[in-house]
DRENTORKOL-3810 file (N, C-alpha, C; in nm, 4 decimals):
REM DRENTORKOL-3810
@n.u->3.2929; n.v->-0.2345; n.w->0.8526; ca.u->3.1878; ca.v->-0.3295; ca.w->0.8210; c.u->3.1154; c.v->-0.2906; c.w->0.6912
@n.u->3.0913; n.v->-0.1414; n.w->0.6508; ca.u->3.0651; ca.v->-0.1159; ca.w->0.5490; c.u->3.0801; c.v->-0.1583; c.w->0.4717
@n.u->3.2578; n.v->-0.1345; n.w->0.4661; ca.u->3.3564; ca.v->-0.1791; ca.w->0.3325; c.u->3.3511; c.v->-0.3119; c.w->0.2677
@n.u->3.3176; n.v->-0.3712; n.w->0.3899; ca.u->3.3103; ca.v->-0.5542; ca.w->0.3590; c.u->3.1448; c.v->-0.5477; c.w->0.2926
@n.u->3.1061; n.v->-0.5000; n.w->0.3249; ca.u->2.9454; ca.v->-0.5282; ca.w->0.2607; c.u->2.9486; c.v->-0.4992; c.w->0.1558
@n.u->3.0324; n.v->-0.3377; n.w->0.1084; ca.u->2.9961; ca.v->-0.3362; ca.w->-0.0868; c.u->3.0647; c.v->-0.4264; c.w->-0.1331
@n.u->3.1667; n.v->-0.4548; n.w->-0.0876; ca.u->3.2974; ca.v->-0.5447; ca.w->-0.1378; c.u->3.2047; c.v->-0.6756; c.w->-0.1785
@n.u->3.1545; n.v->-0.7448; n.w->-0.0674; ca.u->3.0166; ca.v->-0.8655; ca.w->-0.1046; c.u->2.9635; c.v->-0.8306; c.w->-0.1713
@n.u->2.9120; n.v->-0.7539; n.w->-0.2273; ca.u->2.7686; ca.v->-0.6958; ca.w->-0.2791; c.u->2.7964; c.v->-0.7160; c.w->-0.4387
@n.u->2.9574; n.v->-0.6214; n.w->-0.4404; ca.u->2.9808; ca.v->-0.6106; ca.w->-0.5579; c.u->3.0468; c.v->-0.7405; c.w->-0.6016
@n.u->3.0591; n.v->-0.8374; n.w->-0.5525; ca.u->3.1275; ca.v->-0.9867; ca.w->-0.6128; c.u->3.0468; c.v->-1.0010; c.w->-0.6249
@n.u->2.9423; n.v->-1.0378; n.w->-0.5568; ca.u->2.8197; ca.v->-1.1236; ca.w->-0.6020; c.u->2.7427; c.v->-1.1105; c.w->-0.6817
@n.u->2.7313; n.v->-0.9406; n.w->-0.7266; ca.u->2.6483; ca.v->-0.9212; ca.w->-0.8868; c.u->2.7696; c.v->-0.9314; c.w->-0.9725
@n.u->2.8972; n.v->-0.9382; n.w->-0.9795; ca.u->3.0200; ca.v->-0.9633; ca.w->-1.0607; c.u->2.9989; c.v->-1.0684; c.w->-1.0836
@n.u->2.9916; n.v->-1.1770; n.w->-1.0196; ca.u->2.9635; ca.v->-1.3510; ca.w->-1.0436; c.u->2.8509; c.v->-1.3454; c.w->-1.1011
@n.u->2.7231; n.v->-1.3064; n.w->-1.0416; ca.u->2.6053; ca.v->-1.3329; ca.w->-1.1096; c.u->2.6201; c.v->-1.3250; c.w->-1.2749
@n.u->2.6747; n.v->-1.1968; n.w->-1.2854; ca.u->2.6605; ca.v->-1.1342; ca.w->-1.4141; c.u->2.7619; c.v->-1.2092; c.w->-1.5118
@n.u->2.8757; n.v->-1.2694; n.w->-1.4771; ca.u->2.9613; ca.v->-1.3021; ca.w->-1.5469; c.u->2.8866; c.v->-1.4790; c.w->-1.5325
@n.u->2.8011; n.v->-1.5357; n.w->-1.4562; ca.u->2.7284; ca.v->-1.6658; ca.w->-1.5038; c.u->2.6870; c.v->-1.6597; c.w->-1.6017
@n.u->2.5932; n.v->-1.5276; n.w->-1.6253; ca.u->2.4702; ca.v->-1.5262; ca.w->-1.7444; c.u->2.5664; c.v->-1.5104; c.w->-1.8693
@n.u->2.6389; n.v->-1.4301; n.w->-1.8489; ca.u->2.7254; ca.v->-1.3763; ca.w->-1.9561; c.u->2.8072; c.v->-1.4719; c.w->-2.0557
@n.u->2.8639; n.v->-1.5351; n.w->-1.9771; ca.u->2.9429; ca.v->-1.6483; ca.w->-2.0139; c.u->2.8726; c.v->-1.7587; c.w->-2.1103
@n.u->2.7953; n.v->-1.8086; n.w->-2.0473; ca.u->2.6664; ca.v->-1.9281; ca.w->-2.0997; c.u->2.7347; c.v->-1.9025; c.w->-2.2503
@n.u->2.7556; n.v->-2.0338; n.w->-2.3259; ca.u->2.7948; ca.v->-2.0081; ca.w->-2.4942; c.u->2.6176; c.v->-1.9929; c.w->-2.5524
@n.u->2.6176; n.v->-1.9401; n.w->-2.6320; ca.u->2.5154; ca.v->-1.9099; ca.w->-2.7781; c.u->2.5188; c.v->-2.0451; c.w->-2.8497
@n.u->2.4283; n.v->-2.1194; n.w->-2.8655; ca.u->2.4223; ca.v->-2.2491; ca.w->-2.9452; c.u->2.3630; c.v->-2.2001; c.w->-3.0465
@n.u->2.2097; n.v->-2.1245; n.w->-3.0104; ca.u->2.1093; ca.v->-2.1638; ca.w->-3.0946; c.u->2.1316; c.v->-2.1052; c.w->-3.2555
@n.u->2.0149; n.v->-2.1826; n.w->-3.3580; ca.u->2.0710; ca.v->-2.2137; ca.w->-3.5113; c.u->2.1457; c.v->-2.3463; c.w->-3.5645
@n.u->2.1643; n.v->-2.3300; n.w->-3.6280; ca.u->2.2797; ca.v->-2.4219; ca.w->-3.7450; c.u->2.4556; c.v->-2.4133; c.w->-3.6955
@n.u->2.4829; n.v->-2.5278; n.w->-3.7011; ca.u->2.6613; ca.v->-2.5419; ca.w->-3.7056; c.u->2.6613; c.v->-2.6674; c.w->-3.7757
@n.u->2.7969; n.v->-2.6300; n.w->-3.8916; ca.u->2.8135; ca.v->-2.7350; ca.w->-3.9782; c.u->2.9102; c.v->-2.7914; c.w->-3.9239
@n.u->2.9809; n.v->-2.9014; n.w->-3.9782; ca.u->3.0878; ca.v->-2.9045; ca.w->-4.0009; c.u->3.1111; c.v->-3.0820; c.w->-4.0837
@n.u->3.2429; n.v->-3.0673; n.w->-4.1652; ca.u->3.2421; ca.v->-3.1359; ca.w->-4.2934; c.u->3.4036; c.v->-3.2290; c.w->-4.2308
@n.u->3.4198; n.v->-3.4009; n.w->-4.2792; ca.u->3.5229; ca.v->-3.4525; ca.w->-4.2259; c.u->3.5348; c.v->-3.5281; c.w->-4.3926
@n.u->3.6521; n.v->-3.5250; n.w->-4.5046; ca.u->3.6872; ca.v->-3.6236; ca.w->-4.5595; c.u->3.8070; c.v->-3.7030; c.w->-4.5236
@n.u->3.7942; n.v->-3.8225; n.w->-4.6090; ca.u->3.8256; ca.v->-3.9180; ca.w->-4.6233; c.u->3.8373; c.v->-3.9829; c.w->-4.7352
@n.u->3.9271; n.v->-4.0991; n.w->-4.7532; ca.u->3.9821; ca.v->-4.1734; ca.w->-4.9170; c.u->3.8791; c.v->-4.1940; c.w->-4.9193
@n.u->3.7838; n.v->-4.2448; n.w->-4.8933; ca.u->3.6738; ca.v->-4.3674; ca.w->-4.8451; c.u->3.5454; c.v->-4.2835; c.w->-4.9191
@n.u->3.5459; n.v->-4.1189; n.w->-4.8220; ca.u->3.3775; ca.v->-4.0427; ca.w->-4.8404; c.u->3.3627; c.v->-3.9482; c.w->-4.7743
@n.u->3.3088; n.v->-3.8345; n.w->-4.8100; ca.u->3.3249; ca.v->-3.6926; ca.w->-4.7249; c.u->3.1853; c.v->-3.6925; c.w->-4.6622
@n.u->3.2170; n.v->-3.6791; n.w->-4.5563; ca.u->3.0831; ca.v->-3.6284; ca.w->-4.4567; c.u->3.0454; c.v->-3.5286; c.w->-4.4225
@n.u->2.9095; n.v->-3.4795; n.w->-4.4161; ca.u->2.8990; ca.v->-3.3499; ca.w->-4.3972; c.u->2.7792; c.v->-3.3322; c.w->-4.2784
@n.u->2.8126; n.v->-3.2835; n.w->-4.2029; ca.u->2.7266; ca.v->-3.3163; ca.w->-4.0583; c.u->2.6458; c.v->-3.1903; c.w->-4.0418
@n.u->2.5219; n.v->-3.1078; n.w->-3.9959; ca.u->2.4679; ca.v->-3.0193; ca.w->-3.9941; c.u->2.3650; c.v->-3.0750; c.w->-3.8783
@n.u->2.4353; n.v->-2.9740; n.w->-3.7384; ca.u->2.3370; ca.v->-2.9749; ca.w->-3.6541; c.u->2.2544; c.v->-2.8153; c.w->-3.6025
@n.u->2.1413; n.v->-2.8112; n.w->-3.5563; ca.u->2.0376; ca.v->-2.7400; ca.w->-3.5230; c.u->2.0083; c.v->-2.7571; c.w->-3.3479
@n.u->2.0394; n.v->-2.6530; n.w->-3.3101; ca.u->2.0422; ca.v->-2.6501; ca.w->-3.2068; c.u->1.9344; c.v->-2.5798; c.w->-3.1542
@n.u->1.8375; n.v->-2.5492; n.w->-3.0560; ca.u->1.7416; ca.v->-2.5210; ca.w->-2.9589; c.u->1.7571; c.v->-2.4781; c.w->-2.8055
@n.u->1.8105; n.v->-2.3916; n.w->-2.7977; ca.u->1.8200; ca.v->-2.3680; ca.w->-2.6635; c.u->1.6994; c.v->-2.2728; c.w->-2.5707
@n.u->1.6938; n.v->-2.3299; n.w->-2.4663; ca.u->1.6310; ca.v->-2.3080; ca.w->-2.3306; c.u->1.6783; c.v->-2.3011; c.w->-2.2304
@n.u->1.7388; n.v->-2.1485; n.w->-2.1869; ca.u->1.8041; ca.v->-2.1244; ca.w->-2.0560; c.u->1.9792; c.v->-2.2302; c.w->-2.0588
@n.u->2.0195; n.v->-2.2836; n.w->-2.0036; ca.u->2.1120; ca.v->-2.3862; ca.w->-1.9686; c.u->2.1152; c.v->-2.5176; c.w->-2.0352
@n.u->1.9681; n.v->-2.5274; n.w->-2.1550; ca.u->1.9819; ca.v->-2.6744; ca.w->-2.1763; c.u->1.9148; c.v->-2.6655; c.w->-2.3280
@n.u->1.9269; n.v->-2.7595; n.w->-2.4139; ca.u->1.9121; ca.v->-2.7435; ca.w->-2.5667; c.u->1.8920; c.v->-2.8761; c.w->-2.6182
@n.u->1.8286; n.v->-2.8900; n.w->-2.6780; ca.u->1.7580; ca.v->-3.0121; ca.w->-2.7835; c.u->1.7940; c.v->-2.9600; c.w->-2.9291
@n.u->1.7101; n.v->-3.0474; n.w->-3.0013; ca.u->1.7644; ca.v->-3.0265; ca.w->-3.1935; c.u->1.7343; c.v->-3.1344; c.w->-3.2568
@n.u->1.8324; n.v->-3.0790; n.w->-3.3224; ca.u->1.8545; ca.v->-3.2573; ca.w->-3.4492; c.u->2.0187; c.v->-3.2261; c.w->-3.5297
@n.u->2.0517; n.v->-3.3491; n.w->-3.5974; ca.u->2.1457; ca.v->-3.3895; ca.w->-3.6670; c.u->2.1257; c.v->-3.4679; c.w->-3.7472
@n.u->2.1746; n.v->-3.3952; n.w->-3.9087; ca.u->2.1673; ca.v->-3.4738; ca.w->-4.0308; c.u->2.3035; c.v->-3.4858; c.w->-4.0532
@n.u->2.3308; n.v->-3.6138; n.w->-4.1086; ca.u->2.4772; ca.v->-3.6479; ca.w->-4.1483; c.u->2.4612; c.v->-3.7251; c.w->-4.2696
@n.u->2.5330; n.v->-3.6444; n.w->-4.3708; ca.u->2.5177; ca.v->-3.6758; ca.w->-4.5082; c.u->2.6500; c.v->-3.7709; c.w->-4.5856
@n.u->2.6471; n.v->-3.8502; n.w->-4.6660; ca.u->2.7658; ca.v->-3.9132; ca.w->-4.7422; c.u->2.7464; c.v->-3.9873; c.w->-4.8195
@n.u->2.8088; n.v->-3.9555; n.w->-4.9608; ca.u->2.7575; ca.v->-4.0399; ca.w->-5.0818; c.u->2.6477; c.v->-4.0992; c.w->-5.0587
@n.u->2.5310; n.v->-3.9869; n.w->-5.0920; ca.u->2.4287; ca.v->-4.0309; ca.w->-5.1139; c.u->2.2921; c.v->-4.0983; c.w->-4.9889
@n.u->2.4236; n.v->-4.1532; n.w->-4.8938; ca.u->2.3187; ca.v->-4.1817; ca.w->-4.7808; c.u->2.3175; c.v->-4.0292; c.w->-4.6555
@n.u->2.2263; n.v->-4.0824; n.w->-4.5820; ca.u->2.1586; ca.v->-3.9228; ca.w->-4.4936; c.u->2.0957; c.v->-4.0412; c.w->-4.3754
@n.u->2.1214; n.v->-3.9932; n.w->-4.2582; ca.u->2.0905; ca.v->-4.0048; ca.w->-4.1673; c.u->2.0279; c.v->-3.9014; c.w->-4.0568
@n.u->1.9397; n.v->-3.9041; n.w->-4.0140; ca.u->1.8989; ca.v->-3.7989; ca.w->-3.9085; c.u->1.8934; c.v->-3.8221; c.w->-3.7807
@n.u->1.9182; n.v->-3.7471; n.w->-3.6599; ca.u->1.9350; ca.v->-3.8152; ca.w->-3.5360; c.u->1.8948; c.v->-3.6885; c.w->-3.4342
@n.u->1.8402; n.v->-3.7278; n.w->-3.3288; ca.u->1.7417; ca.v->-3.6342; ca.w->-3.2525; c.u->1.8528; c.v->-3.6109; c.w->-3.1275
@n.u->1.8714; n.v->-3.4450; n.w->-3.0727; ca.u->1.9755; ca.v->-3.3997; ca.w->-2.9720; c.u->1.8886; c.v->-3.4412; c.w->-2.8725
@n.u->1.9267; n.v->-3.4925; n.w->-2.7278; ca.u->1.8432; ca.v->-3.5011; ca.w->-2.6249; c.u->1.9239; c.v->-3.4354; c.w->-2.4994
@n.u->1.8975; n.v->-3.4254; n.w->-2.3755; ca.u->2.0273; ca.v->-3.3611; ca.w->-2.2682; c.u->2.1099; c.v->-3.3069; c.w->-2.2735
@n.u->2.0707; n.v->-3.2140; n.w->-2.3626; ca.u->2.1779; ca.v->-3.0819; ca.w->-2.3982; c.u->2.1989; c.v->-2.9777; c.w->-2.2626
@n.u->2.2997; n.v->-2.9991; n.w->-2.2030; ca.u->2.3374; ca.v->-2.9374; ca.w->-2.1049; c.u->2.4385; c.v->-2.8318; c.w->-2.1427
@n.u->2.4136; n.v->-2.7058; n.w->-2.0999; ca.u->2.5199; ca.v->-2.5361; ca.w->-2.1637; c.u->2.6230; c.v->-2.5018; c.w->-1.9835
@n.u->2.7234; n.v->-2.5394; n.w->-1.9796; ca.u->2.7822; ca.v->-2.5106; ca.w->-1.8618; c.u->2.9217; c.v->-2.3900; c.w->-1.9110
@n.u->2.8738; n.v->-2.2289; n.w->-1.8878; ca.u->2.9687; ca.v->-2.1058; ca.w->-1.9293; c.u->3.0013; c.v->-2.1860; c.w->-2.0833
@n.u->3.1563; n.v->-2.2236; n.w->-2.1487; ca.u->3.1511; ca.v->-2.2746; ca.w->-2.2515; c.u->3.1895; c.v->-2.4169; c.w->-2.2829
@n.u->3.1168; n.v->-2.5052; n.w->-2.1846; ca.u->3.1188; ca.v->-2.6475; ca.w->-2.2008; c.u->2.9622; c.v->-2.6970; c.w->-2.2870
@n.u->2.9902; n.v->-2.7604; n.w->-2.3308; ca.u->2.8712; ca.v->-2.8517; ca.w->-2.3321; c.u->2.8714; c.v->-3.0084; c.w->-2.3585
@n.u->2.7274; n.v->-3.0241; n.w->-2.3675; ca.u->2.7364; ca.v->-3.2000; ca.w->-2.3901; c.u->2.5807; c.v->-3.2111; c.w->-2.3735
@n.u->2.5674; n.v->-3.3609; n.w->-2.4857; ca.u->2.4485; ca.v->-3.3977; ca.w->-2.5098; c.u->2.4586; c.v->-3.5289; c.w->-2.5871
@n.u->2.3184; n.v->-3.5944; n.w->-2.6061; ca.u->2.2740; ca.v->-3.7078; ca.w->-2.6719; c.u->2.2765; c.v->-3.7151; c.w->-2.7561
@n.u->2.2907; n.v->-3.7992; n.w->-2.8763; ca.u->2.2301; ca.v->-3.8121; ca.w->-3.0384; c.u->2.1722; c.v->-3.9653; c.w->-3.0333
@n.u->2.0271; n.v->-3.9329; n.w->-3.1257; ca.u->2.0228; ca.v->-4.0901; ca.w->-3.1442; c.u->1.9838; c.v->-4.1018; c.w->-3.2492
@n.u->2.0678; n.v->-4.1845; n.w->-3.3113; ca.u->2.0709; ca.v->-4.1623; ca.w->-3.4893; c.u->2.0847; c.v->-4.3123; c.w->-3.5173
@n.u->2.0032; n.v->-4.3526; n.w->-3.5981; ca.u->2.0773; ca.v->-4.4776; ca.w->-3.6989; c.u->2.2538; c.v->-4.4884; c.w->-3.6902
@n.u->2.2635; n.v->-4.6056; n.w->-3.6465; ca.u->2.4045; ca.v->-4.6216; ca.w->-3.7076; c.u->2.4555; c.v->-4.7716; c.w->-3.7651
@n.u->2.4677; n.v->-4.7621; n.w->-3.8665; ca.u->2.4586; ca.v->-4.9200; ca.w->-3.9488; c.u->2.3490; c.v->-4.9474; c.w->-3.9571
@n.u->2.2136; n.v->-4.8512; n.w->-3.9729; ca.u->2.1000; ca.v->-4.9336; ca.w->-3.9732; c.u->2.0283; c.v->-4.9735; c.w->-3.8746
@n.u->2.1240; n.v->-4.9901; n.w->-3.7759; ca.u->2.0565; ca.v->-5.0119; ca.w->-3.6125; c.u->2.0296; c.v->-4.8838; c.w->-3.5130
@n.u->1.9296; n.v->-4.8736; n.w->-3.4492; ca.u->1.9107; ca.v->-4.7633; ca.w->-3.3553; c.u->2.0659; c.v->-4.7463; c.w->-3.2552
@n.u->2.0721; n.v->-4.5651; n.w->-3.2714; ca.u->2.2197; ca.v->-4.6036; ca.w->-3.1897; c.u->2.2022; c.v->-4.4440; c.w->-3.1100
@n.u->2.2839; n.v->-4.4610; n.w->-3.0209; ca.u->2.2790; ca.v->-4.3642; ca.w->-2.9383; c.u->2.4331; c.v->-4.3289; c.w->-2.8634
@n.u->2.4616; n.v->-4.2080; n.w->-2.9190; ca.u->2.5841; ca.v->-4.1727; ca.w->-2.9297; c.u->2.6227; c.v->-4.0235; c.w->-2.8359
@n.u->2.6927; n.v->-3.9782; n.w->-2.7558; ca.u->2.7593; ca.v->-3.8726; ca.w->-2.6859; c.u->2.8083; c.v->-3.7776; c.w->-2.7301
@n.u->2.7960; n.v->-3.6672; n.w->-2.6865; ca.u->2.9052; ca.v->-3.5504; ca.w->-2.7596; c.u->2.9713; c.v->-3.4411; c.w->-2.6628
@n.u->3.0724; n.v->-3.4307; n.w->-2.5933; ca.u->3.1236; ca.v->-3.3126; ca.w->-2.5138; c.u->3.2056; c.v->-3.2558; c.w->-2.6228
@n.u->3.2356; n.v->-3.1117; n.w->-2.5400; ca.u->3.2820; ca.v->-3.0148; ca.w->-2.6252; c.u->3.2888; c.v->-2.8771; c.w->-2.5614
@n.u->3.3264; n.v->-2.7668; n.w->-2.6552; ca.u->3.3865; ca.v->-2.6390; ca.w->-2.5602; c.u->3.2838; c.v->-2.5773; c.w->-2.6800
@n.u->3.2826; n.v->-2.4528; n.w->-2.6684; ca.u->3.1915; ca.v->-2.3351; ca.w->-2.7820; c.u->3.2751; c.v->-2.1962; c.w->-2.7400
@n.u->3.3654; n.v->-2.1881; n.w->-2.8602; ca.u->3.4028; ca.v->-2.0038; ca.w->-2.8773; c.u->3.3754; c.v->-1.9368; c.w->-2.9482
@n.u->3.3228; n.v->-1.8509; n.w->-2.9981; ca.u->3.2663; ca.v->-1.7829; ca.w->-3.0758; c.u->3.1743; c.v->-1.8539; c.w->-3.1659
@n.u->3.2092; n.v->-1.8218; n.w->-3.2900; ca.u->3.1260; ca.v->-1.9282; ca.w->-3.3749; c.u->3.1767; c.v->-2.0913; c.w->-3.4384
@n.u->3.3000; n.v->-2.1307; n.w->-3.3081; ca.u->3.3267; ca.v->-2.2408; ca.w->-3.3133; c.u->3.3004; c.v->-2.3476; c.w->-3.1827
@n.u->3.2937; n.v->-2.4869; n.w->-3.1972; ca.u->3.2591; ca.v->-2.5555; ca.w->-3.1486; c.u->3.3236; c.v->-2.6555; c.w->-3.1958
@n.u->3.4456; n.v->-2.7417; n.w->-3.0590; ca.u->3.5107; ca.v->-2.8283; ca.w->-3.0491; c.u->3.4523; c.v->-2.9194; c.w->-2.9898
@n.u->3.4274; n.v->-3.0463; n.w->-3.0506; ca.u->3.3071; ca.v->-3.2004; ca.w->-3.0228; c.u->3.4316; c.v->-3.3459; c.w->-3.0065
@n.u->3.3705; n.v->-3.3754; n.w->-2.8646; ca.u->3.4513; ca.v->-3.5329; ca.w->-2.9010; c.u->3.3362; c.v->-3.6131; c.w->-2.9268
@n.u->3.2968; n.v->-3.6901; n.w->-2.9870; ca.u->3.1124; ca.v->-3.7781; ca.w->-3.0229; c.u->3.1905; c.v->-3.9067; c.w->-2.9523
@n.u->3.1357; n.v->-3.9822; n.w->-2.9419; ca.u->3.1410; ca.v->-4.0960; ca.w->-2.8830; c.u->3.0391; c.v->-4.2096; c.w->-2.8510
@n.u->3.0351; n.v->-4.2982; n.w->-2.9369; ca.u->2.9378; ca.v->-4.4398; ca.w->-2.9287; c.u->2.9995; c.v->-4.5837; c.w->-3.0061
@n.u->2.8865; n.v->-4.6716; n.w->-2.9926; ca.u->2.9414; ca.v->-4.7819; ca.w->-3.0686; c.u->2.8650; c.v->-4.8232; c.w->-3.1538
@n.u->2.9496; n.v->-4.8475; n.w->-3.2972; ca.u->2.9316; ca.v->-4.8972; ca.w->-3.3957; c.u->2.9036; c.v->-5.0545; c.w->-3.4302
@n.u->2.7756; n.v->-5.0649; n.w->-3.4588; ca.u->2.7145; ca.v->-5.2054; ca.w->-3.4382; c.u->2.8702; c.v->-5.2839; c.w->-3.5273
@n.u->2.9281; n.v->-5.2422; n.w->-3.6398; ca.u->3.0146; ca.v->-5.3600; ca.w->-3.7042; c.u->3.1508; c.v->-5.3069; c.w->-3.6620
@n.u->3.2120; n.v->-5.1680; n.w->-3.5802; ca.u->3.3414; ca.v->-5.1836; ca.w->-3.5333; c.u->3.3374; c.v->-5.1195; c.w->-3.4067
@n.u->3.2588; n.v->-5.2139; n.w->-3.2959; ca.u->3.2793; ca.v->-5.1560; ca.w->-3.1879; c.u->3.3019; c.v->-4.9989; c.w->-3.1410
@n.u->3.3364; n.v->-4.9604; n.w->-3.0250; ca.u->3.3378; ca.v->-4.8376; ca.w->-2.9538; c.u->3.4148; c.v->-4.7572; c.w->-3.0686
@n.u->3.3569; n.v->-4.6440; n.w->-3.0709; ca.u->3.4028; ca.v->-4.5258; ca.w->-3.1979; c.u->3.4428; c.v->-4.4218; c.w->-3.1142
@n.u->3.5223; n.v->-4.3374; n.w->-3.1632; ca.u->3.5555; ca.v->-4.1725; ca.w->-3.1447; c.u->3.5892; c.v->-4.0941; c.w->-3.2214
@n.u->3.4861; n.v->-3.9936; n.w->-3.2202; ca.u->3.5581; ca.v->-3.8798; ca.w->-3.3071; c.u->3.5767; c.v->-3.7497; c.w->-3.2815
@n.u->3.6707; n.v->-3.6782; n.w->-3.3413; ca.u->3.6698; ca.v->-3.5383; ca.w->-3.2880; c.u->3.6144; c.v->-3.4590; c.w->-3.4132
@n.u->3.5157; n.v->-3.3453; n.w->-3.3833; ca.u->3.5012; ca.v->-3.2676; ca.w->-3.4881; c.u->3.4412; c.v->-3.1670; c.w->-3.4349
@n.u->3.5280; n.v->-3.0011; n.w->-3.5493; ca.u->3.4775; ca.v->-2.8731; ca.w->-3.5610; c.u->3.4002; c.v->-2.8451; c.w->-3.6249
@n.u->3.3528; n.v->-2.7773; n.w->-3.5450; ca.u->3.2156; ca.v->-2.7409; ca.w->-3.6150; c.u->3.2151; c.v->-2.6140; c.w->-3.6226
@n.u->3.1534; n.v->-2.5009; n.w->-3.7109; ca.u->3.1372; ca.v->-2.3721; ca.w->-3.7208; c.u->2.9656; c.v->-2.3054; c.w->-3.7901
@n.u->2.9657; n.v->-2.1896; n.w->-3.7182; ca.u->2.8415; ca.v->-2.1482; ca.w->-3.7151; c.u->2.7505; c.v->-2.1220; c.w->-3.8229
@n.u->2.6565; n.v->-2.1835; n.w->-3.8912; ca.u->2.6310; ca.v->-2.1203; ca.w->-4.0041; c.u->2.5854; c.v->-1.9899; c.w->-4.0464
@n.u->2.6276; n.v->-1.9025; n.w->-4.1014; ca.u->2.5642; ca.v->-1.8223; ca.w->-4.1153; c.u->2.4614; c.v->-1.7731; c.w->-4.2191
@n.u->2.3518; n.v->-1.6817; n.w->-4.1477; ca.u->2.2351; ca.v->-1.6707; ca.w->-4.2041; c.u->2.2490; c.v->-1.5368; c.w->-4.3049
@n.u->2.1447; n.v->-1.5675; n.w->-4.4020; ca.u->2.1353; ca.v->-1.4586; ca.w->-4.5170; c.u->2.0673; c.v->-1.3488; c.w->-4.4733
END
């Protein structure tokens, strides 16, 4: 009966510890840049984290125009995540999705919303960590 008790004892601070552990690192800056024939975009989000969950913002830059858009329901699950953006899009208030994985100082995003002039959008984009001086 012993044996079974450290045996419990010791999974359960093994799990505990490997919950906390796991959780990805958001907080700071992650860029990441998509061209095109058309116009290169350059996206720069700021992340905020609190325990399991993270807010921010997102600027998305291109020839000349800039948009800014506020993170909301930033949920951190080991290295999943996902959250809100609500950013201008065409000019119209828009509110757009983002899941994704976080490994090291990368971060794989599917975004997902609709575009007031071409309907339901998707995109995939990497993002990487900025680093500080």
């Amino acid at each position: 009966m012993f044996k079974y008790r450290c045996f419990s004892t010791l999974l359960l601070i093994f799990a505990a510890t490997n919950a906390f552990a796991a959780a990805a690192d958001l907080t700071g800056e992650w860029r990441a840049k998509m061209e095109s024939p058309q116009a290169t975009v350059v996206y720069l989000f700021t992340f905020e984290v609190k325990g399991d969950s993270f807010t921010g913002s997102v600027k998305v830059k291109n020839d000349g125009e800039e948009a800014v858009g506020q993170i909301t329901d930033g949920k951190i699950d080991g290295d999943l995540v996902s959250f809100v953006v609500h950013i201008p899009i065409g000019g119209q208030p828009g509110t757009v999705t983002a899941k994704g994985t976080v490994a090291g100082n990368e971060m794989k995003l599917t975004v997902e919303g609709e575009d007031p002039h071409d309907g339901h959008k998707k995109l995939d984009l990497t993002l990487t960590r900025a680093r500080s001086n």
